[in-house]
C-alpha positions in Angstrom: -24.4 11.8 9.2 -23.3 8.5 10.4 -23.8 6.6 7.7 -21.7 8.6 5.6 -18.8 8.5 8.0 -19.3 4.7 7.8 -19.0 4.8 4.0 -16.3 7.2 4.1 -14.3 4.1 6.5 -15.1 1.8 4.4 -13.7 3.5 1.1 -10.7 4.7 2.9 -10.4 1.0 3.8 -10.6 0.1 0.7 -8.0 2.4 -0.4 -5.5 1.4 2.0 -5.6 -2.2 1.1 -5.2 -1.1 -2.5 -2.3 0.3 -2.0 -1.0 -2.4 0.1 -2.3 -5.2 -1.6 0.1 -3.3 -4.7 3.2 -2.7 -3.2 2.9 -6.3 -1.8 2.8 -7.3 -6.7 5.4 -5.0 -7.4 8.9 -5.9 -7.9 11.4 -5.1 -5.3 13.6 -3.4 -7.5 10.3 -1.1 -9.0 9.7 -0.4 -5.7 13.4 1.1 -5.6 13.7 2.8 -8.0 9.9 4.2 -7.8 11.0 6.7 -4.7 11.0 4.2 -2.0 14.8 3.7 -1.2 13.7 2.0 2.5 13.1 -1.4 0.3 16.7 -1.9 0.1 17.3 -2.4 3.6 14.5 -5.8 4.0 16.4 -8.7 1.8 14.4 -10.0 -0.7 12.4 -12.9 0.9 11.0 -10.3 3.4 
C-alpha cells in the first residue's frame, strides 16, 4: 500500500509541473483569453 501512494505522488507531481511548466510557454495573451482573466493584472515581464 505504500508503494502505491508513493507512485500516486510522484505522478501527481508530475502532473503539477506539467501544468506549470505550460502555463509558464504559453503566451500571455492565450492565457487571457483561455479563461484566466487574473494574467492581466501581472505586467508582462512577470
Amino acid at each position: 500500500m505504500l508503494i502505491a501512494l508513493w507512485i500516486l505522488v510522484a505522478l501527481l507531481t508530475i502532473a503539477f509541473i506539467g501544468a506549470g511548466f505550460l502555463k509558464l510557454l504559453k503566451p500571455r495573451t492565450a492565457l487571457i483569453e483561455g479563461g484566466m482573466p487574473w494574467a492581466e493584472d501581472f505586467p508582462p515581464s512577470a
